[in-house]
PABA-681514 format. One record per residue (C-alpha): x, y, z; residue number from 1. Coordinates in pm, 1 decimal, padded with zeros to 6 digits, m for minus. Layout:
BEGIN
<r u="X" v="Y" w="Z" seq="NUM"/>
...
//
This chain:
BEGIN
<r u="m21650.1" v="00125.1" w="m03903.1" seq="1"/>
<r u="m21500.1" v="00029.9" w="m03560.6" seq="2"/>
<r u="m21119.0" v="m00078.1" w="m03545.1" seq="3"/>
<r u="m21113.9" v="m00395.0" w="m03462.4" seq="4"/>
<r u="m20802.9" v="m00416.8" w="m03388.1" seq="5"/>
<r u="m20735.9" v="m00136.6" w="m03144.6" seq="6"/>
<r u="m20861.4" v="m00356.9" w="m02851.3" seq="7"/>
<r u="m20663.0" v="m00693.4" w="m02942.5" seq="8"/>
<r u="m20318.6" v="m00421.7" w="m02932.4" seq="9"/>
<r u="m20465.0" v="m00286.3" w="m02615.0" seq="10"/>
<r u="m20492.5" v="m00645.9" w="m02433.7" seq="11"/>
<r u="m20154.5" v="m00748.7" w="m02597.2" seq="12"/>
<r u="m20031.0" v="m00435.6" w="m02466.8" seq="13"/>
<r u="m20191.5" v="m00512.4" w="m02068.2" seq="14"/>
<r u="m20101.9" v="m00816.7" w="m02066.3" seq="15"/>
<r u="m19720.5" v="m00730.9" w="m02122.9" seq="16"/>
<r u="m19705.0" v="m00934.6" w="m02451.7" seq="17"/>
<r u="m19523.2" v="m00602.0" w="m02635.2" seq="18"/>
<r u="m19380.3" v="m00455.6" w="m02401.6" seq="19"/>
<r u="m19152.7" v="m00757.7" w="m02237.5" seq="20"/>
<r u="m19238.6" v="m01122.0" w="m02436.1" seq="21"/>
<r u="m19176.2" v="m01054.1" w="m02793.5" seq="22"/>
<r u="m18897.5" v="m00815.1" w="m02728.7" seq="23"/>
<r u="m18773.9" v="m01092.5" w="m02542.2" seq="24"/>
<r u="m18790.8" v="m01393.9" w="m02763.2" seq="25"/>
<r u="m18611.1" v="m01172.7" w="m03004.9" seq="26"/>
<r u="m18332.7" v="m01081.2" w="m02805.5" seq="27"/>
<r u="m18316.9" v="m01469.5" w="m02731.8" seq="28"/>
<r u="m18283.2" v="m01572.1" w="m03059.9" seq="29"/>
<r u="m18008.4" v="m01297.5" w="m03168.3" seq="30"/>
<r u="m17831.2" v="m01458.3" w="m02867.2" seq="31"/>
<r u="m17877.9" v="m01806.1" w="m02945.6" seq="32"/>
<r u="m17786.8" v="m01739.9" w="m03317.0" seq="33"/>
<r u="m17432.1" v="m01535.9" w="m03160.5" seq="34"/>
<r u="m17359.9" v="m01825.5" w="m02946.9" seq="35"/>
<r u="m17397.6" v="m02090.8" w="m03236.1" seq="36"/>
<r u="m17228.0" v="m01876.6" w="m03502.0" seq="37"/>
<r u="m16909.0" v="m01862.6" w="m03248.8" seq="38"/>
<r u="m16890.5" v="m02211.2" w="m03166.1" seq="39"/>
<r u="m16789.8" v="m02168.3" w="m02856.2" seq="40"/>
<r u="m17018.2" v="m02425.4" w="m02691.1" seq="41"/>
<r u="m17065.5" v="m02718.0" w="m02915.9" seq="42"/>
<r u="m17443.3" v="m02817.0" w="m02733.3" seq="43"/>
<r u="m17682.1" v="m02713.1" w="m02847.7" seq="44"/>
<r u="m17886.0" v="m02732.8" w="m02465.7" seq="45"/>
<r u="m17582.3" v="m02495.2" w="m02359.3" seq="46"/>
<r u="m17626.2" v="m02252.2" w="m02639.9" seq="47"/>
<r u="m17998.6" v="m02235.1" w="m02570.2" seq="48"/>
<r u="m18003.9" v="m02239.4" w="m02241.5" seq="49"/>
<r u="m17746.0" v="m01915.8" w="m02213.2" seq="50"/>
<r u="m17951.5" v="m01760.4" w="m02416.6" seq="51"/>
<r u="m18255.5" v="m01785.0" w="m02253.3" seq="52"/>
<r u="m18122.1" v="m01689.0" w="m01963.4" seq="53"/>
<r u="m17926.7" v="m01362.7" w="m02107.9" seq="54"/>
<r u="m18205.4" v="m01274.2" w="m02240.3" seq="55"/>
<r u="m18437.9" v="m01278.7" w="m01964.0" seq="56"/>
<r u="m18133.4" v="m01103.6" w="m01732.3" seq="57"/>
<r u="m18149.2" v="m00832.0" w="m01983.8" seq="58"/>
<r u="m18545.8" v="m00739.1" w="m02029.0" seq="59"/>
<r u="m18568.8" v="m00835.2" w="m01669.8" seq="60"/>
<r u="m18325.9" v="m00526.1" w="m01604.0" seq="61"/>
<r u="m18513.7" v="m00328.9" w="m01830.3" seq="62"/>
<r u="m18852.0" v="m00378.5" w="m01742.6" seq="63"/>
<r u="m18838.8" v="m00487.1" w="m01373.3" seq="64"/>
<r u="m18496.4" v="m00210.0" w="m01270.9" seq="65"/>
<r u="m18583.4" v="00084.0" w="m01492.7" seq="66"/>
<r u="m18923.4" v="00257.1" w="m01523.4" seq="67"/>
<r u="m18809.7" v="00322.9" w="m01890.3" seq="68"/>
<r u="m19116.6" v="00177.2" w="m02145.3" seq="69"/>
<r u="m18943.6" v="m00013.2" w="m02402.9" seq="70"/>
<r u="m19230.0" v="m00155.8" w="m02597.1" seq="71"/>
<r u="m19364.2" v="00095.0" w="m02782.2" seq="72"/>
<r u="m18990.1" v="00269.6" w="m02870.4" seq="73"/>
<r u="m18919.2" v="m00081.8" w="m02964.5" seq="74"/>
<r u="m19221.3" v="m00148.1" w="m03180.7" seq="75"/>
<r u="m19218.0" v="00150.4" w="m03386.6" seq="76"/>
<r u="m18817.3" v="00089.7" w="m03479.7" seq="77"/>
<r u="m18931.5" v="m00221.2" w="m03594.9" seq="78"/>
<r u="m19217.0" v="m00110.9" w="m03842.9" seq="79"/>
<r u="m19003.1" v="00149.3" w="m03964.1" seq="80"/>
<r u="m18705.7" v="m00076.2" w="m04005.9" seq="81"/>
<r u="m18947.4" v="m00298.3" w="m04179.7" seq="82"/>
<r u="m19077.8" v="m00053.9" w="m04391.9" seq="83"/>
<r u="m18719.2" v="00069.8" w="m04472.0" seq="84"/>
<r u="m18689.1" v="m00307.5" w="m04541.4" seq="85"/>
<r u="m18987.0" v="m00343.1" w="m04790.0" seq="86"/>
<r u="m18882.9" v="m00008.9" w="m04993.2" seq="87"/>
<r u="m18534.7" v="m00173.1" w="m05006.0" seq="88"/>
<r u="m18682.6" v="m00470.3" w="m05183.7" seq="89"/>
<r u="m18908.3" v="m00291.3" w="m05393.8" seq="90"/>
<r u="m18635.6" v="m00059.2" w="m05483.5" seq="91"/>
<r u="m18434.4" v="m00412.7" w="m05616.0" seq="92"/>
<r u="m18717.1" v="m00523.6" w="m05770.4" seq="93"/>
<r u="m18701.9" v="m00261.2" w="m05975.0" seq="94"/>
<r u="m18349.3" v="m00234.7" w="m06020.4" seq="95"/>
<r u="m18303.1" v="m00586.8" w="m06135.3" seq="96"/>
<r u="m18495.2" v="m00495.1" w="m06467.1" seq="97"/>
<r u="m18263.0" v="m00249.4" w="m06519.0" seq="98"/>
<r u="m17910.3" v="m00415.9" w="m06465.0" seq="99"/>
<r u="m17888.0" v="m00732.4" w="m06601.6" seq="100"/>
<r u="m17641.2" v="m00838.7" w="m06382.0" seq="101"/>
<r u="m17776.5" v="m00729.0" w="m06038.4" seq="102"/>
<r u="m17572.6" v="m00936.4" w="m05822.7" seq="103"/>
<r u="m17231.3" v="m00840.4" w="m05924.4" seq="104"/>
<r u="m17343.7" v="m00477.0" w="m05934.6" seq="105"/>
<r u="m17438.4" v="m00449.9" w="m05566.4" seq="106"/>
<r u="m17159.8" v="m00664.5" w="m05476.4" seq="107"/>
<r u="m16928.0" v="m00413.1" w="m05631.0" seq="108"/>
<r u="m17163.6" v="m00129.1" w="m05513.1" seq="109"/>
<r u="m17110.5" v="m00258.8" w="m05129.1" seq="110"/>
<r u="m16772.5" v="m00299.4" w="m05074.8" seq="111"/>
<r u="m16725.8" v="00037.8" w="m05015.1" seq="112"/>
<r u="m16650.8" v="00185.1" w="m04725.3" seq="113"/>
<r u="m16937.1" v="00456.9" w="m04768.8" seq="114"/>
<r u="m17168.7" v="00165.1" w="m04789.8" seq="115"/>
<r u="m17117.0" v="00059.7" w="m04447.9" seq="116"/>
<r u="m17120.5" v="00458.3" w="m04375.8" seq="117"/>
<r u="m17486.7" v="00482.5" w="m04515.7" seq="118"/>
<r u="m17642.6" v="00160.0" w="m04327.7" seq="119"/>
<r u="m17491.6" v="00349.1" w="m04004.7" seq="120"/>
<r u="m17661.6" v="00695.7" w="m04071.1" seq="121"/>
<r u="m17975.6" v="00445.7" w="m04135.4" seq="122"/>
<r u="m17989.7" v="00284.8" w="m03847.1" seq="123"/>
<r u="m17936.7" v="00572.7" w="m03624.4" seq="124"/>
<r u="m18173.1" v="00779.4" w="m03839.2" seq="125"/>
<r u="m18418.8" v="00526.6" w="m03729.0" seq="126"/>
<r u="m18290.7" v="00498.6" w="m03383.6" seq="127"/>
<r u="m18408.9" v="00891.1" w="m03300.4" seq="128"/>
<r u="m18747.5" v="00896.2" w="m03534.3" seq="129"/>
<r u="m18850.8" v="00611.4" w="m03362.6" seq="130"/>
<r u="m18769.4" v="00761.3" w="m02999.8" seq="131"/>
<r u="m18568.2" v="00430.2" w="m02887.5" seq="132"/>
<r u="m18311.4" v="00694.0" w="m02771.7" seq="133"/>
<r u="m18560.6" v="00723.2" w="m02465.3" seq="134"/>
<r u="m18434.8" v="00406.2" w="m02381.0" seq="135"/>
<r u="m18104.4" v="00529.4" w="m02300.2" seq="136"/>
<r u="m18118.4" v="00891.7" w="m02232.5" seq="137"/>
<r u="m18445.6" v="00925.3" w="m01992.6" seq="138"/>
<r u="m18715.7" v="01220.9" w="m01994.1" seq="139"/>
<r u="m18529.0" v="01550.9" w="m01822.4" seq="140"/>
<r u="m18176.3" v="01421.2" w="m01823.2" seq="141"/>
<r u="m18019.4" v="01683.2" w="m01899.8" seq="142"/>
<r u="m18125.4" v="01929.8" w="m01674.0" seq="143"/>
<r u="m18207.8" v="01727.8" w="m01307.9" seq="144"/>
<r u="m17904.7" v="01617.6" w="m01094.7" seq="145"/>
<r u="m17747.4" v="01427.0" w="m01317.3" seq="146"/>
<r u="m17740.7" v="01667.3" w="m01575.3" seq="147"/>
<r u="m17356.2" v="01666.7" w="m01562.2" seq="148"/>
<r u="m17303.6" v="01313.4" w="m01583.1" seq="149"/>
<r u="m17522.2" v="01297.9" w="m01920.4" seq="150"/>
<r u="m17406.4" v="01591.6" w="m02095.1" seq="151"/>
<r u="m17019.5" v="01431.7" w="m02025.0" seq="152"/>
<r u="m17160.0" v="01105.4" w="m02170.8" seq="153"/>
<r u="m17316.7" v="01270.2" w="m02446.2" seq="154"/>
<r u="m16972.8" v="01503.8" w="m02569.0" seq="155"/>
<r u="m16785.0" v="01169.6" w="m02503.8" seq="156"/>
<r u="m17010.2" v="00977.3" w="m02718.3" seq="157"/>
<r u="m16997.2" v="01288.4" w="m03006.4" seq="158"/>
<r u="m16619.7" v="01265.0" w="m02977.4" seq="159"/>
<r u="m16543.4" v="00917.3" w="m02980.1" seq="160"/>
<r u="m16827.8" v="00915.6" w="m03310.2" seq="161"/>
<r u="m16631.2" v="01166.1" w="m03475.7" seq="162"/>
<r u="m16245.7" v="00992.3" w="m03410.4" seq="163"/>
<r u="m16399.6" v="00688.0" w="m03591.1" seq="164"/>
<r u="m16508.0" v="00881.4" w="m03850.4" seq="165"/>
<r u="m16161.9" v="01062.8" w="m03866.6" seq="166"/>
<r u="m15989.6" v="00707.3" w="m03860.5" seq="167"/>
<r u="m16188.3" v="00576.6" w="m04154.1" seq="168"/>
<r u="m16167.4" v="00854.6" w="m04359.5" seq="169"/>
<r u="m15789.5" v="00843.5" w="m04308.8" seq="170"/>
<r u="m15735.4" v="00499.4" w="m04348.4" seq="171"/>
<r u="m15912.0" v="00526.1" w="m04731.2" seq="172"/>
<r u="m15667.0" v="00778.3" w="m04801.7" seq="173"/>
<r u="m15387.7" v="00528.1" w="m04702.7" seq="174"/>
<r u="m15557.0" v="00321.3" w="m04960.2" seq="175"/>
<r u="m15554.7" v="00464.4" w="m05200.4" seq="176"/>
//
């Protein structure tokens, strides 16, 4: 049987719906939702309005001033992450007829610092599978001109990673 939906991608795909539109409208909401969670415009018409226009100042740097494809990086981060998402809820499903107090469980279960340690090894776990790390380190970085720069970037990154990791481990010691 034919895919039917292999062509409807493909047009969605040519016609730059995937690659700069939705991407877009998401990064405009998250923006919108900053701004009004801050309060620090109180209208509404400013709130959305910065927004809109962050948001098109970023994917219009992205799309229009690097030749970096974002769409398809972006896309399959957020089927895995929704995937990750689904097993997550399955997982509590299944959990709450085990527990009869689920609630107080996780909240006692998540206020751990390791907790927060987890979601991070998560989300960059599905920052590399999904290759959005193209994004930001391009195709043959590391060994054309610039191969200095990125490596530096790279070992600063690593080290700046791992004093974060040194601070929070110390500062549960303190703690406890």
């Amino acid at each position: 049987m034919a895919d039917i939906f292999r062509p409807i991608a493909q047009k969605l795909i040519d016609l730059g719906i995937l690659g700069f539109l939705l991407p877009w409208m998401i990064t405009a909401a998250i923006f919108y939702a900053l701004l009004k969670k801050s309060k620090l415009f109180d209208s509404i018409l400013i709130n959305a309005t910065l927004a809109l226009a962050t948001a098109f100042f970023l994917w219009g740097f992205l799309v229009g001033g690097t030749a970096v494809d974002i769409g398809a990086p972006l896309a399959s981060f957020m089927a895995q992450g929704s995937i990750l998402i689904i097993i997550i809820i399955f997982g509590l499903i299944a959990a709450s007829s085990f527990y009869p107090d689920l609630n107080k469980t996780l909240g006692e279960t998540f206020k751990t610092r390791s907790a927060m340690y987890i979601m991070i090894a998560v989300f960059c776990l599905l920052f590399f599978t999904s290759g959005l790390y193209r994004v930001f380190i391009p195709e043959g970085a590391f060994t054309g001109p610039n191969a200095d720069v990125y490596t530096l970037i790279l070992i600063l990154a690593v080290l700046i990673i791992g004093l974060f990791i040194l601070v929070g481990v110390q500062s549960t010691k303190k703690s406890e």
